[in-house]
N, C-alpha and C positions, 0 to 999 in steps of 0.2 A: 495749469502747470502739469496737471498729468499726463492729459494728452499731448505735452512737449515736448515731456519727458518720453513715451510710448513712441513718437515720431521718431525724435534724436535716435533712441534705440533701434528702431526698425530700417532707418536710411544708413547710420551706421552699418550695420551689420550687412546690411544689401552692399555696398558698395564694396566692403571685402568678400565680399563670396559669390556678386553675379557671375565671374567670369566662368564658375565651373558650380553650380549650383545644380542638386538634388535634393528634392522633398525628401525630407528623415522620416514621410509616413505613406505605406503602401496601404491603397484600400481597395479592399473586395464587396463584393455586391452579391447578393442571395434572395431569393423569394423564398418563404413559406404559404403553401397553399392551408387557409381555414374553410369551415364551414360557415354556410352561409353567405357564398360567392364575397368573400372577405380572402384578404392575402396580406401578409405583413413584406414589409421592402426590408431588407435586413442591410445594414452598411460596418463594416468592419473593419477598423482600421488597425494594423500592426506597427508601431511607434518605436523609432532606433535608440539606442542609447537612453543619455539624460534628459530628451526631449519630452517637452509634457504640449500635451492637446488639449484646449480647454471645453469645457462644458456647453453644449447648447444652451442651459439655465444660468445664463449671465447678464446683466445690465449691458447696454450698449451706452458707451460714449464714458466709461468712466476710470474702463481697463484695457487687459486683452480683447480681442474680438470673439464672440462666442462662436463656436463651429453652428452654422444653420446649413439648413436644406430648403431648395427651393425648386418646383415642379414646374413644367411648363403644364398650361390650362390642357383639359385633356375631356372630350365628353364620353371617354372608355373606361375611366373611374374618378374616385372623389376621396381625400382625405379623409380620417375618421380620425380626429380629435389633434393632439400635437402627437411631436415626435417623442416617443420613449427612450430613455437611456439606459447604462446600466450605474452601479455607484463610482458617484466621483469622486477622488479625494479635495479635501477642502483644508486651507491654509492660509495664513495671513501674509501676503507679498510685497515687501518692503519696496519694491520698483515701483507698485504703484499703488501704495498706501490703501491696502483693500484686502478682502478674504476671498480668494480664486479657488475657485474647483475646476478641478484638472485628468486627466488622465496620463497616467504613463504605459508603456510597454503596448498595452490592447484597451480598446473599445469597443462599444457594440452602440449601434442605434437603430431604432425599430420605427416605422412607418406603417399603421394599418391602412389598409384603402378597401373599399369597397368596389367590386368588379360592378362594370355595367351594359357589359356585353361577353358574349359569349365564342365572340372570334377573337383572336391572335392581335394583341397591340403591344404597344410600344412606348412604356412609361418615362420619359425623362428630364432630366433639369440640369444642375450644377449645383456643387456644395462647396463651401467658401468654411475656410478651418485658418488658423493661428497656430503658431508652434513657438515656445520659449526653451532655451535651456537657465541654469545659474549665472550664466554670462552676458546672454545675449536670446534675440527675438528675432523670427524669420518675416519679414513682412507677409501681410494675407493671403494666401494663394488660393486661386479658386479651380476645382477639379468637374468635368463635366461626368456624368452620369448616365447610364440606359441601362432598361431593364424589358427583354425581351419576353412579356407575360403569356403562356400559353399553357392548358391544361395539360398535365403529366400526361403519358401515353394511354390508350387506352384503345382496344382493338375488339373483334368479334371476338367469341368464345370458340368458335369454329377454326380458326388460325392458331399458327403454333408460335402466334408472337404473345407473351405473357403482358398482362394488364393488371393494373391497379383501382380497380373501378369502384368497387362493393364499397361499401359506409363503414369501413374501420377505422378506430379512432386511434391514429399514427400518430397521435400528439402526445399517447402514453408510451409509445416507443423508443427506442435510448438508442442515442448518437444526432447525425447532423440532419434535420428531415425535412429538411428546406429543396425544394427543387429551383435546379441552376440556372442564374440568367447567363443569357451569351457574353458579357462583357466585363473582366476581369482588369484590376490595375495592378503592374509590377508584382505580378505571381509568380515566386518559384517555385523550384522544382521540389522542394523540402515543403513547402505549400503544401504543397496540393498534396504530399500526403496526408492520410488520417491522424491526425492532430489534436491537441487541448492547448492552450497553453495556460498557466496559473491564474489568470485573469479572466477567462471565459468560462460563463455557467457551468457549470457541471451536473451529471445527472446521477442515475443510479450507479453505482457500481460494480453492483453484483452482477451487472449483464455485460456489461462493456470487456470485463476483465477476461478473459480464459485463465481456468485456474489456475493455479502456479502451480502446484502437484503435476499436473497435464505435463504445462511448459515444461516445468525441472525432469520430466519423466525425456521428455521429446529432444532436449537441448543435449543430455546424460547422454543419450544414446549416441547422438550424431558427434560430441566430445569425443566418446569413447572410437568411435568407428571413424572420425578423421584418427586419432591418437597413434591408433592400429596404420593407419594409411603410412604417419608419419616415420614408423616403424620401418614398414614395407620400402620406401623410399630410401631409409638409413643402407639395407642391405644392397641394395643393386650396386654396380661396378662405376658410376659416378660419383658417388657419395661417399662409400664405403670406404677409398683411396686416399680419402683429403684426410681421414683422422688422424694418420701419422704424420701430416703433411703438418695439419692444425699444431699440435703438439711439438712440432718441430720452431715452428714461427712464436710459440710461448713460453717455449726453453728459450729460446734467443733473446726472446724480449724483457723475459722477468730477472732481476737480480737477485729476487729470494723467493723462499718458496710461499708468502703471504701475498708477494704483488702475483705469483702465477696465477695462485688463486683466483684473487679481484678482477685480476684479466681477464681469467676461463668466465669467470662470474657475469662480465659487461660484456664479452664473446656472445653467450649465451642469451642473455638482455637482447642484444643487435638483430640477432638470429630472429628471435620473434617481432621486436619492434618492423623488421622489414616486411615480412608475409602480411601481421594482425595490419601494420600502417598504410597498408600498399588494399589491402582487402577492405577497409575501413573506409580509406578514400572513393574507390570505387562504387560502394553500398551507400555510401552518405549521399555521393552525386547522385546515382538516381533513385534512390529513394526506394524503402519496402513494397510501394504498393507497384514499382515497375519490378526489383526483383520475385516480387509472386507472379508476377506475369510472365516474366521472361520465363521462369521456371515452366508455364504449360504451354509458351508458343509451337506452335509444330513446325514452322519455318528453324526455326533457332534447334530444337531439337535434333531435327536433322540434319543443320552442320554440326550439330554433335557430334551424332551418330557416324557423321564421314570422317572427325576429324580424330575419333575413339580410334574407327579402323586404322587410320592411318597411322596414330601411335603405338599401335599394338604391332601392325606390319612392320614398326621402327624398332620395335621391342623384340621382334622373333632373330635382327639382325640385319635386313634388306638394305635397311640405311640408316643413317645418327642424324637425329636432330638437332643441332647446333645455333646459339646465338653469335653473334658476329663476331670475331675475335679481336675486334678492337674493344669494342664491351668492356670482355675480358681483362684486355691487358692495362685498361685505363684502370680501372676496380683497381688489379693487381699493383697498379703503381703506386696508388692512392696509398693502400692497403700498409706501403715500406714508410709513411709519414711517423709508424709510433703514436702512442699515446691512446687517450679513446677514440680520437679520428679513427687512426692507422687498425686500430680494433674494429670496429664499424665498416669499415672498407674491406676489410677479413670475411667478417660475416656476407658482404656483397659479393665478393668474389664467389664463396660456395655457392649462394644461389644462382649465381649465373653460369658456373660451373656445370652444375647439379640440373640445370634446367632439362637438357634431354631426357631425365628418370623422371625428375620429381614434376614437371610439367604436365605429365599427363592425369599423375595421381591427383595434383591439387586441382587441377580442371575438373575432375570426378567429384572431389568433394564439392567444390565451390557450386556446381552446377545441382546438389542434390539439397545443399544450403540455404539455395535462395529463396525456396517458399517460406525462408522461415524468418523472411522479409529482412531487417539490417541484424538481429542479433545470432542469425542462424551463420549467415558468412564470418562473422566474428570468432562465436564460439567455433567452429569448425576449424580455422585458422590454426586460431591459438591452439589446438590439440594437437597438430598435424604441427605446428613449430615446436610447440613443446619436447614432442616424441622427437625430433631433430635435433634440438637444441642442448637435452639433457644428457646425451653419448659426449656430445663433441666437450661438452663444458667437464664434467666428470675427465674425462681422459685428460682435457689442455691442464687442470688442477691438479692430477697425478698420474704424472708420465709412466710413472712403473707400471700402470694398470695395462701399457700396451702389450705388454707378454704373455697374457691371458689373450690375446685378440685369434682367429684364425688366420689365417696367410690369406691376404688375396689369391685368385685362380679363378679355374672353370667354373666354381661353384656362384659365382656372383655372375656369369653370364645365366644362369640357369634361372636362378633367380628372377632375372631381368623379362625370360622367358614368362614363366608362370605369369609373372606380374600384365604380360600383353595376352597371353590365353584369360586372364581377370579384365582385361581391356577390352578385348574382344566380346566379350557375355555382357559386359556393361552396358556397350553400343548398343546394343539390341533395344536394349531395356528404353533407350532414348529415340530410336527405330517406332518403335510400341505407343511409346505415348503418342508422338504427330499422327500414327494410325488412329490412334482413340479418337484425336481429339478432331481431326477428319471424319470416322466413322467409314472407311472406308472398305475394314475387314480383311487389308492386304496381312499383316500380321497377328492371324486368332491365336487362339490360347495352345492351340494344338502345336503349332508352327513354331513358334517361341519356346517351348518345351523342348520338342523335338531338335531345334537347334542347339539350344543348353545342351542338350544330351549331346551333341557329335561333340560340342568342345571339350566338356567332360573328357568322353572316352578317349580325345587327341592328347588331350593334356595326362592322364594316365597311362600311355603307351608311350608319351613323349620322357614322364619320371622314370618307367620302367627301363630304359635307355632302346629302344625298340627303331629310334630315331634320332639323328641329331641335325639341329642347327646351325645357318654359318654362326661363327663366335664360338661354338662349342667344343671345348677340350675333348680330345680320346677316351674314355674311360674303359676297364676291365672289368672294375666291381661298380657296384650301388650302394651308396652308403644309408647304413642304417635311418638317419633322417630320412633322404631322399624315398625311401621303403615306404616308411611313414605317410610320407605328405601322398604317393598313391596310392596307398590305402584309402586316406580320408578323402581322395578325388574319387577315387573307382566307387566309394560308399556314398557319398552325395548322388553322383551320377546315377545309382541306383535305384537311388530315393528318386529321384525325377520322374523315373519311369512310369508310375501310374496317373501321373499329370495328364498321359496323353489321352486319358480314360476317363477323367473327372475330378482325380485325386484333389483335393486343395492346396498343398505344402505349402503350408504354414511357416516353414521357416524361411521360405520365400517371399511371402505374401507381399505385395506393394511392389514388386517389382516386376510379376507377369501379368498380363491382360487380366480383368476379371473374370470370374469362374462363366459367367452369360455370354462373352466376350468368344463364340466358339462354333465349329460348324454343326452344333445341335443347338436349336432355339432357346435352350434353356438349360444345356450342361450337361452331366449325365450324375453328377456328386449326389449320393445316398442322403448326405446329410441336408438336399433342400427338399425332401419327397414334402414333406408335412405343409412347405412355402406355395407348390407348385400342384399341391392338390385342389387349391381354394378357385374359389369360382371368380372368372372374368369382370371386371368392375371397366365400368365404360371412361376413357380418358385416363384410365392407368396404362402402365407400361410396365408389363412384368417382362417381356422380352430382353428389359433394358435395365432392368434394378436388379442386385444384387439377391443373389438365395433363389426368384424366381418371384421377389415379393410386388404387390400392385400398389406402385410408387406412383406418385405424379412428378411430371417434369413441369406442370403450369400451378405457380400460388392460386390462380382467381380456380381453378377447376378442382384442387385439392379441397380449399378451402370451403366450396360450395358441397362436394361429399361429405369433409368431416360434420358440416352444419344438418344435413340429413340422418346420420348416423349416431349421432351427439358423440364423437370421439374427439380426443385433445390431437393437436397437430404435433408431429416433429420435424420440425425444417432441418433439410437436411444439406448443409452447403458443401457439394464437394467439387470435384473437377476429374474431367477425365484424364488428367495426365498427374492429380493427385496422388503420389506413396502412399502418403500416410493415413487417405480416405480408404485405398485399397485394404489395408493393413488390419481396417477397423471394420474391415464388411468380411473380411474373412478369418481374424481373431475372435475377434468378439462378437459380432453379427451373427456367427454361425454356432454360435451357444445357441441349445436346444430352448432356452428357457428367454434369452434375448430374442430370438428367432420369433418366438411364441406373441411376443408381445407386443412387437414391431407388427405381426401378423393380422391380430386380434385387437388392441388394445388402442392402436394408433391409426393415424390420418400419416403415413410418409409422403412427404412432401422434400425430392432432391432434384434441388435446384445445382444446375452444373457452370459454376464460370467462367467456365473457358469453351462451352458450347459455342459454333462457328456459324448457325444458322443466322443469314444477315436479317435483320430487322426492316420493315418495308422504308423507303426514301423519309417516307412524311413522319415517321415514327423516332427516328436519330434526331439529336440532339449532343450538347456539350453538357458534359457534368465536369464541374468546379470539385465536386468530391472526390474524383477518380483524375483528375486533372484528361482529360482527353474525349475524346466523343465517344457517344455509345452508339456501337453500328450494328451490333448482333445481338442474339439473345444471352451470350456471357456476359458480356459487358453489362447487359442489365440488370442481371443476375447480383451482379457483384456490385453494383451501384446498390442494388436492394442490400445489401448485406452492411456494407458499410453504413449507409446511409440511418438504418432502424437499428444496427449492432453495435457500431461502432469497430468493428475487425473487418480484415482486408483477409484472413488466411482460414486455410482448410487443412481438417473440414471441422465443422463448427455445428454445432446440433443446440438447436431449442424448440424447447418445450412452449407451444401458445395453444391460448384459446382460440373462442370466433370474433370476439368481437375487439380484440385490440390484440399488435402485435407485443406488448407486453411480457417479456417469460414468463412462466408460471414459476420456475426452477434457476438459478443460475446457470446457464451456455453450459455445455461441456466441449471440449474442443479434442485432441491425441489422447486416449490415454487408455491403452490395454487390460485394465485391471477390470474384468468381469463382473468379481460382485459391487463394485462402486457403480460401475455403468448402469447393472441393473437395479441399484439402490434409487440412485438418481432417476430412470423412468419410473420406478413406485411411485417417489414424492411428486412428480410431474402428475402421475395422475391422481392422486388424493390431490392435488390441489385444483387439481381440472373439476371433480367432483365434489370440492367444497365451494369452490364460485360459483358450481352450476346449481345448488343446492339452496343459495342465498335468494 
């Protein structure tokens, strides 16, 4: 009777849904390499909705169908004992009179095998699963299986391609540390970034996480300085125009002065919902671990950098950037519906409006955002709508506040000006990085100064009224402001000046080449004498580390010195088209006392992810963690990082020993604050020297 019952169920159910039928469980496949030429087959299944997946540990012939696995004969390895799972839930199911264990949402199944050769095979079979919901049963579908087995990379020491060879015990390491077979099922794109979900093991904490102090410190910042952006966007002569316009269309709309309010209120709402909604879509689709990439491609970079020039040439007055003006007038029509539509459509109109000003600024942000994977574009948004959103709301609420406004005029082309000489200096800055991350030396440190400084001095002779713009009104005097804003240009510019000499400027920091980065092999800055007095270490690269310090760019050759030396390691993950790694080798790094210790004290080990060296033919492969192939030594770099970290962003610093990648300390990742920094390498070392004591 059960098996009748199970049947009727399952042919039912097929008969309404073959015509457009998808399995509700996508499965992924993974190797972990063991010791002891032993490898576990890892099988992962992610489960839709109310659908439950039942147990391998089931009866056959009295219920559901247990999910099993089944190999094809293989003399390249051998099972080692049954398949492992993780906990099932268990429950008594009146469908078919019995206690089922089940999985919902995710599962995991583990397969050990024992290797028995030592070249490159190809383990596979098919796995046969069951799926019910409360309603109904999907008959048994069987999924084929491969798993492309072949040892991790591993190359001479002599070459500049990094390996993994030494006998560290990676299994005490934290995140995903399985290496990836070639064959993936229904993997998206939210996959394949770095992930947990509620139902998968979880490990330590402490190491996974980057502080939140850090983050809140890194997010604060980038809030603040979109906020400011969104400011800067309010004043130009696109924007600036619509507020009486705004307040004009919420006099008309409101019957009293409680709905203007609620109006200016859901106005205001619209205003952010479109930028955070529109920026939010975009980052969810491809996912954190593609906007950190994008952020250091040098291809991408560089139409930045053309597309910076071009809006800054749009800004001095050459030409307007415009979106089509049926856009426009559709918005605008929308907009005369009334109601919260009619509001909603308001708010669309200005940014489409507005796009020629505010276009370029939010590209600035959005592009300085992305390393900070999906919450950076987010936060960044919202600060830059915020700063938008809270004029226009405020004024549509109380119309009398427009008599306090200044007059539109010349001064808002002037504005518009500044704001493309601030467009212009950006560019660079995105010029800089595709040079870093080539290594190509077209733009040193010297050169990128030196240019900051002609704009400077343009943009000060241009306040002083020395010169005008097309767009720009006649003037007789300078207004006090205007006085002002060259002062604080001609004084910055100033301050640049001994950049060309060595200087650091530090309130620049993250945005110029680094201070090595120059046509002296090693800078000329007073504050690295003590870095660059130290004697030659073979396989270091003081040419190429920050201060002049003897860093390695290879974990197995780092890790081989600190083991001689008996010094603790600090990994150090940055990139060279990295901010906010710059920020931290030339704030904090160059504390006499941080300096000392990094110096003395430590094995520095910076590993760079977005390094472009390609990696030999035989050496590339697909990693499942990074979703994409790893062709170069970035790629692997960052495969490493993820992979033992569980983080995709820089830079990222820990603290390990020799014999396991382990931290000794929780990661520190962004965070300026000196005496923390240096607290945090103390405890790194008292604990390097209490394990080694043991």
């Amino acid at each position: 009777m059960k098996f009748f019952l199970q049947a009727v169920l399952s042919i039912s159910f097929f008969l309404s849904y073959a015509q457009n039928f998808r399995s509700p469980v996508n499965w992924r496949y993974k190797i972990q390499y063991l010791p002891n030429n032993e490898a576990e087959l890892i099988f992962t299944a992610r489960i839709e909705g109310d659908w439950h997946l039942y147990s391998s540990d089931m009866p056959l012939g009295n219920g559901p169908i247990p999910t099993s696995f089944n190999f094809e004969e293989s003399r390249d390895f051998k099972l080692v004992g049954k398949i492992k799972e993780g906990t099932a839930k268990e429950e008594f199911d009146p469908n078919f009179n019995m206690k089922v264990k089940y999985f919902s949402k995710f599962a995991e199944f583990r397969q050990r095998i024992t290797l028995l050769t030592n070249k490159p095979f190809i383990a596979k079979g098919y796995l046969e699963f069951m799926v019910c919901n409360d309603e109904t049963c999907l008959p048994p579908t069987a999924v084929d299986f491969q798993f492309d087995i072949v040892p991790p990379p591993t190359v001479k020491e002599e070459s500049s391609v990094p390996a993994e060879k030494n006998p560290i015990d990676y299994s005490a390491s934290v995140g995903d540390s399985s290496t990836v077979a070639s064959k993936t099922s229904s993997t998206s794109a939210e996959e394949n970034s770095i992930e947990k979900t509620e139902e998968e093991p979880t490990q330590e904490v402490d190491a996974t996480k980057i502080s939140e102090n850090n983050e809140e410190t890194s997010f604060t910042g980038l809030f603040i300085f979109s906020f400011l952006g969104g400011l800067a966007a309010l004043l130009t002569p696109c924007v600036f125009p619509m507020i009486p316009l705004t307040v004009s269309y919420f006099t008309k709309q409101s019957k009293n002065r409680a709905q203007g309010i609620s109006n200016a209120i859901i106005y205001g709402l619209s205003i952010m919902v479109l930028y955070v909604g529109v920026t939010y879509t975009i980052t969810r689709i491809a996912g954190p671990a593609a906007m950190n990439a994008f952020s250091t491609n040098p291809y991408v970079n560089l139409v930045f950098f053309a597309l910076l020039v071009i809006f800054a040439i749009s800004f001095f007055g050459a030409f307007e950037i415009t979106l089509p003006s049926s856009w426009i007038n559709k918005a605008d029509s929308a907009s005369e519906r009334g109601g919260v539509v009619g509001i909603f459509f308001m708010a669309f109109t200005l940014a489409l409006v507005s796009f020629s000003c505010t276009g370029p600024i939010i590209g600035t942000l959005l592009f300085e955002a992305f390393s900070g994977g999906i919450k950076g574009p987010l936060i960044g948004m919202t600060g830059f709508s915020l700063a938008l959103a809270i004029p226009f709301t405020l004024f549509a609420a109380f119309p009398g506040w427009l008599n306090s406004l200044p007059r539109s005029g010349g001064w808002l082309n002037s504005v518009k000006v500044v704001l493309g000489f601030v467009e212009l200096a950006l560019a660079f800055k995105f010029l800089s990085t595709a040079d870093l991350v080539w290594q190509s030396g077209i733009l040193l440190r010297e050169y990128f100064v030196m240019i900051w400084i002609a704009i400077g001095l343009l943009l000060t002779i241009y306040l002083l009224g020395f010169y005008r713009l097309p767009h720009d009104s006649k003037t007789e005097k300078i207004s006090v402001g205007r006085l002002l804003l060259a002062v604080l240009s001609l004084s910055f510019t100033i301050y640049l000046i001994p950049g060309l000499w060595g200087a650091p400027l530090k309130l620049i920091s993250g945005l110029t080449p680094p201070m090595w980065y120059t046509e002296a092999p090693l800078g000329k800055a007073t504050s690295d004498t003590h870095a660059r007095s130290t004697e030659y270490i073979e396989g270091a690269h003081p040419e190429s580390c920050p201060h002049g310090l003897n860093c390695f760019h290879d974990f197995e050759l780092g890790l081989a010195y600190a083991k001689k030396v008996n010094k603790p390691i600090l990994l150090d993950f940055t990139g060279w088209g990295c901010v906010n790694c710059r920020k931290m080798e030339e704030k904090v790094w160059s504390d006499p006392r941080v300096l000392q210790k990094l110096q003395n004290d430590f094995v520095l080990i910076s590993l760079y992810v977005d390094e472009r060296t390609p990696l030999p033919a035989d050496k590339q492969y697909y990693s499942e963690i990074l979703g994409q192939k790893i062709r170069n030594i970035g790629n692997y770099w960052a495969e490493f990082q993820a992979k033992h970290f569980g983080t995709n962003s820089q830079p990222y610093y820990v603290i390990v020993g020799h014999e396991s990648l382990k931290p000794l300390i929780k990661p520190e990742a962004y965070n300026t604050n000196i005496e923390a920094y240096l607290q945090w390498m103390e405890e790194g070392i008292r604990n390097f020297r209490k394990k080694a004591s043991k």
